[in-house]
C-alpha positions as CSV (number, residue, x, y, z in Angstrom):
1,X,250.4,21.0,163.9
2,X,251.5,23.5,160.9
3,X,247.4,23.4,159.7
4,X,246.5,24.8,163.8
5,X,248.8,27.0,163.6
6,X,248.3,28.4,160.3
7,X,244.8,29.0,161.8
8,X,245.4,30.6,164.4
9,X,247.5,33.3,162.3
10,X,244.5,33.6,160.9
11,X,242.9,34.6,163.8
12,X,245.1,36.6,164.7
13,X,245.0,38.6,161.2
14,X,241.4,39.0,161.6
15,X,242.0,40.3,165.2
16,X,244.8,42.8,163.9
17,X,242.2,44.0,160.9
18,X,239.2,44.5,163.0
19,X,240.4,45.8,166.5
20,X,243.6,47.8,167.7
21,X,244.5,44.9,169.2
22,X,248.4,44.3,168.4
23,X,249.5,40.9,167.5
24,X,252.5,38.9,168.1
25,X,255.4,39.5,166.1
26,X,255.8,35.7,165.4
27,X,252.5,35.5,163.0
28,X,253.7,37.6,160.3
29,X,251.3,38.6,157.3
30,X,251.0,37.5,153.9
31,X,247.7,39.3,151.6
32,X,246.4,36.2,151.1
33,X,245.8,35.5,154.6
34,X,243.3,38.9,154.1
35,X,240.9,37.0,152.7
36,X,240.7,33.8,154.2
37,X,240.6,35.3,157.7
38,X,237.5,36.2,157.6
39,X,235.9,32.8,158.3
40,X,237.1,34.3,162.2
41,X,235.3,37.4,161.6
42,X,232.4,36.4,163.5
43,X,234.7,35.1,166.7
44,X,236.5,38.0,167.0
45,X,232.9,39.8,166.7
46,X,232.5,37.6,169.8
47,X,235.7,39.0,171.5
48,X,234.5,42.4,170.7
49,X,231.0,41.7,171.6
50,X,232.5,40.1,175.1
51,X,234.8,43.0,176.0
52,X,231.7,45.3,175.4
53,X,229.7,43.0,178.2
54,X,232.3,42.8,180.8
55,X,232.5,46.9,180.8
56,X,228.1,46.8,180.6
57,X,228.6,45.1,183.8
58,X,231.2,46.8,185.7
59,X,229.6,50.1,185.0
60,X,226.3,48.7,185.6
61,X,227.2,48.0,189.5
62,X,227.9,51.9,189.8
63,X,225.6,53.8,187.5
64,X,222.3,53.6,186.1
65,X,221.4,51.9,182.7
66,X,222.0,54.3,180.3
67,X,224.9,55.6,181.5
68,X,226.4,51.3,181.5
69,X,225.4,51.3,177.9
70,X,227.4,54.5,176.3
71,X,230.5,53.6,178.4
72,X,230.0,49.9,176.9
73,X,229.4,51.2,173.5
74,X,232.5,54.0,173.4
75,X,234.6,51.2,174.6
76,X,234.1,48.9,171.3
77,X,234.1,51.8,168.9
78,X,237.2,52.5,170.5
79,X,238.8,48.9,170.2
80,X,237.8,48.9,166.8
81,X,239.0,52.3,165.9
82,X,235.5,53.1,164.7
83,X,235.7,50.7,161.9
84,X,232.3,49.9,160.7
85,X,230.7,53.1,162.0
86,X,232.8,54.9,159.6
87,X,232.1,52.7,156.7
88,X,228.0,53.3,157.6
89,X,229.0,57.1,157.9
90,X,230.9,56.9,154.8
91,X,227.6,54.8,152.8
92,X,225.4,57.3,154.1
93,X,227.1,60.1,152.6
94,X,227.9,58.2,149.4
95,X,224.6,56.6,148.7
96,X,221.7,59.2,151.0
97,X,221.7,61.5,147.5
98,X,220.3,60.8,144.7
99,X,224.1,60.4,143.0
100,X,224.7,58.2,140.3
101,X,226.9,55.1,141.1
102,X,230.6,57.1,139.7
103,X,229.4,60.3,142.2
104,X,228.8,57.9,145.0
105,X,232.0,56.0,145.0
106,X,233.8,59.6,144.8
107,X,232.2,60.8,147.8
108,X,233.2,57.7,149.8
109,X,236.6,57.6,149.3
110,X,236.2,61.7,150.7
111,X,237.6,61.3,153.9
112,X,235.1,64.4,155.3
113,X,232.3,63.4,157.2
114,X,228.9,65.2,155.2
115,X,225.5,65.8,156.5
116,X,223.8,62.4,155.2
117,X,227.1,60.8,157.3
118,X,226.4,62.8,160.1
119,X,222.8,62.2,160.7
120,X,223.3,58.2,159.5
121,X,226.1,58.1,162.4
122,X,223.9,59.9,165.1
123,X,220.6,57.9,164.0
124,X,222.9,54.3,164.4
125,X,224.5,55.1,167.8
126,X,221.1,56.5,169.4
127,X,219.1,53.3,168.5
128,X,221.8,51.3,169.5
129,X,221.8,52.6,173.0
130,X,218.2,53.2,173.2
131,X,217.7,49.6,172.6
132,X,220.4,48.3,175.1
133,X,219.2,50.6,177.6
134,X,215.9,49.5,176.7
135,X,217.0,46.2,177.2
136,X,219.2,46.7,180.4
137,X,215.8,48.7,181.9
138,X,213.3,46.9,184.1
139,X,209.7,47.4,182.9
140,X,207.9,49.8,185.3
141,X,205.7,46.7,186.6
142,X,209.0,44.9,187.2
143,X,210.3,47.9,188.8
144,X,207.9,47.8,191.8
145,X,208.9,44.2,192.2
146,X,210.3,42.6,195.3
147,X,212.4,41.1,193.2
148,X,213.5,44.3,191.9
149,X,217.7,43.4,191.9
150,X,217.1,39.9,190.5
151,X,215.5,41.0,187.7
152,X,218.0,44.0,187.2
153,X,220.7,40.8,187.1
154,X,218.6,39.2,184.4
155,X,218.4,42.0,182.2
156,X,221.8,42.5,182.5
157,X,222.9,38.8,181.4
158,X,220.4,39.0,178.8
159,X,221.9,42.3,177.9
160,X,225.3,41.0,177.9
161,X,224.4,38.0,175.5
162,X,222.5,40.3,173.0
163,X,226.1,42.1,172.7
164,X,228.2,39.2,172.3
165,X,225.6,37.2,169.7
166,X,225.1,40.5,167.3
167,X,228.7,41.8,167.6
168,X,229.7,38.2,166.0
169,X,226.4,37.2,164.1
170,X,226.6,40.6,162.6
171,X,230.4,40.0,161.4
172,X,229.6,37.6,159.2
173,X,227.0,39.2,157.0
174,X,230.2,41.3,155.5
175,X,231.4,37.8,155.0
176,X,228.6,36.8,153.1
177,X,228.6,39.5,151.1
178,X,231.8,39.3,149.6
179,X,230.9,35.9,148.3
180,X,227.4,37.2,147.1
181,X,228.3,40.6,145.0
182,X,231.2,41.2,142.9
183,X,233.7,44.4,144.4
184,X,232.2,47.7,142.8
185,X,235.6,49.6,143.1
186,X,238.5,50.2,141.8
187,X,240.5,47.0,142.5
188,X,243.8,47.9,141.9
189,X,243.2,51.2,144.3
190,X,241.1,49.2,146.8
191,X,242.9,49.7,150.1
192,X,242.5,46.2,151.1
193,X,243.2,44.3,147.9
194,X,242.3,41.0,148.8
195,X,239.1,41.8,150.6
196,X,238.2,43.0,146.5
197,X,238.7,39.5,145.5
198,X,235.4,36.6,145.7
199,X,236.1,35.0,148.9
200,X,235.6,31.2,148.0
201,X,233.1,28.9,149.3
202,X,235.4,26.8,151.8
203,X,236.2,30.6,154.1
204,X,232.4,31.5,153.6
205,X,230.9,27.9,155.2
206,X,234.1,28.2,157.9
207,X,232.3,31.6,158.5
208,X,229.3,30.6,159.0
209,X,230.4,27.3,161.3
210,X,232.3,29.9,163.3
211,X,228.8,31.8,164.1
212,X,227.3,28.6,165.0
213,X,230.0,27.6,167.6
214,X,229.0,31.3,169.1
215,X,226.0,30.2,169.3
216,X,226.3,27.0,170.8
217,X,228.5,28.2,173.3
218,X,226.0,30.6,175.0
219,X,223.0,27.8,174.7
220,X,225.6,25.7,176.6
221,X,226.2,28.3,179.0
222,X,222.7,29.1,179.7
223,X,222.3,25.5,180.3
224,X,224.9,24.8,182.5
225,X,223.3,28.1,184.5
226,X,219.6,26.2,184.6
227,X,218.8,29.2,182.6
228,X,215.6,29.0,179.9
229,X,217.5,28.1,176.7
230,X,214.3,27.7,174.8
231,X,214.1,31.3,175.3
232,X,217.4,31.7,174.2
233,X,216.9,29.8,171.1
234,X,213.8,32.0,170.8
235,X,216.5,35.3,170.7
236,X,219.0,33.8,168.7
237,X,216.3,32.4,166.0
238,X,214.5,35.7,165.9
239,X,218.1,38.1,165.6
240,X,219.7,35.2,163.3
241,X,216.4,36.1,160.9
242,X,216.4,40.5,161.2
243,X,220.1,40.0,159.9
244,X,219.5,38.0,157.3
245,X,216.6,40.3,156.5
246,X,219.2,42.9,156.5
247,X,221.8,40.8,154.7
248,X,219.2,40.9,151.6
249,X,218.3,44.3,152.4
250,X,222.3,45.4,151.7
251,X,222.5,43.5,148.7
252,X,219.7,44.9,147.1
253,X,220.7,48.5,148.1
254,X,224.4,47.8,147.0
255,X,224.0,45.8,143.7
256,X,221.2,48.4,142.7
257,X,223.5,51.6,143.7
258,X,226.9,50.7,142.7
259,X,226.6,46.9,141.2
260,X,228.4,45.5,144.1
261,X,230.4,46.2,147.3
262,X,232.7,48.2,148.7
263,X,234.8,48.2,151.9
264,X,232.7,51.3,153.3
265,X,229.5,49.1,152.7
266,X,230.8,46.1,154.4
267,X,231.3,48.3,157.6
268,X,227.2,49.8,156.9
269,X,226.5,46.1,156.4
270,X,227.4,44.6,159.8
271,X,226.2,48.1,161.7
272,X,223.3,47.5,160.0
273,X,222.7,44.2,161.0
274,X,223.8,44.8,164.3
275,X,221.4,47.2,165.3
276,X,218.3,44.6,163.5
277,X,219.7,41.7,165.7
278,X,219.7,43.6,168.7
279,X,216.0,44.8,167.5
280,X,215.2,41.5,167.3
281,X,216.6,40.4,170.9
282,X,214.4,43.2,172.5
283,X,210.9,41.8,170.9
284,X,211.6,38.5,173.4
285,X,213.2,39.7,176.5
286,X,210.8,43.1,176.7
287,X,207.5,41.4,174.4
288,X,204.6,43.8,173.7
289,X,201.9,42.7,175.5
């Protein structure tokens, strides 16, 4: 009983860090906890991911598709306060000049937004919403359909999976990446101290069993819908592999740059794999013929 509960404070810490969620009194906080809640970084990515459906679908049934997908979107920067976009922002500025590794760290602890931030911030939250309204949007052929509305309700499930699978999927490349590089700042200034710390093997498998459970849980719910789950396996396969693609990709660019990690580039990490799952998603529910 004390090991599920101690979980699910936790879970609860990880919910508190990522979101604006407020937790109850009763769980408390110790620093360590920091660190081993992220094993339910993913879940809560889920949660996050989920919240950013249900509002895809309730403004979906009043206006068109690409208005659905920047409500959707404004609503999860806004229950995470922004998080991760700012830590892309803040990488962008940091490490889009040709700074050495001292210089780049300086600039992102600068709480000012600079051009490289701006553009990086603009570029992320256009594809984004290009490719869930691309997603969301019938092609034209499907369009002239008599079964226009059915597929509309498709796309829109298939929409809504896409968020919930890369919001989660794409919280634990962060994960990962603590266990993989060594922190490249200054850890007795690091805002969250124990995030600076090598997250041990035991949180970083938990992490990665967490994902899984995602996963399982929307092949079960396709197949309890008679829906095509080897399409979905198709998805998840091909979304699981453009973030692990950018997984590598981040720690190559951040062992190279600055020898290692930072909070900003946690945040870049996960937006950047975000955006390459959801990339990934749109290859099999809108192939190129």
């Amino acid at each position: 009983m004390k090991t599920l509960l101690h979980q699910l404070r936790l879970f609860f810490v990880a919910l508190q860090f990522l979101t604006r969620v407020p937790t109850p009194a009763w769980v408390g906080f110790e620093p360590g906890w920091l660190q081993t809640c992220l094993r339910y970084f993913p879940l809560v990515g889920a949660l996050i991911g989920l919240s950013g459906a249900l509002v895809l679908a309730t403004a979906a049934a009043w206006w068109p598709p690409a208005v659905a997908v920047v409500l959707s979107m404004a609503f999860t920067v806004w229950l995470t306060g922004g998080f991760h976009e700012d830590g892309w922002a803040d990488t962008c500025d940091g490490l889009g000049g040709a700074v050495d590794r001292a210089k780049a760290l300086l600039i992102m602890k600068d709480s000012r937004l600079g051009s490289y931030g701006a553009l990086g911030l603009i570029g992320m939250l256009g594809l984004k919403a290009t490719v869930l309204t691309a997603l969301l949007t019938p092609l034209h052929n499907e369009q002239a359909s008599a079964e226009a509305s059915h597929i509309r309700a498709v796309l829109l499930a298939w929409t809504m999976m896409a968020l919930v699978w890369c919001h989660a999927a794409s919280r634990l490349v962060p994960v990962l990446l603590t266990g993989l590089l060594r922190y490249a700042g200054d850890i007795d200034h690091a805002k969250a101290k124990p995030l600076a710390m090598r997250v041990d093997r035991i949180t970083l498998v938990s992490a990665v069993l967490t994902t899984a459970v995602v996963a399982l849980m929307l092949w079960l719910h396709f197949w309890q819908a008679a829906w095509p789950t080897g399409t979905l396996q198709v998805a998840l396969g091909r979304s699981a592999l453009a973030m692990a693609l950018a997984l590598g990709l981040c720690w190559h660019w951040f062992r190279r740059r600055l020898g290692g990690y930072t909070g900003d580039t946690l945040g870049a990490s996960q937006q950047l794999a975000e955006v390459a799952g959801l990339l990934a998603w749109l290859t099999v529910v809108h192939p190129v013929s």
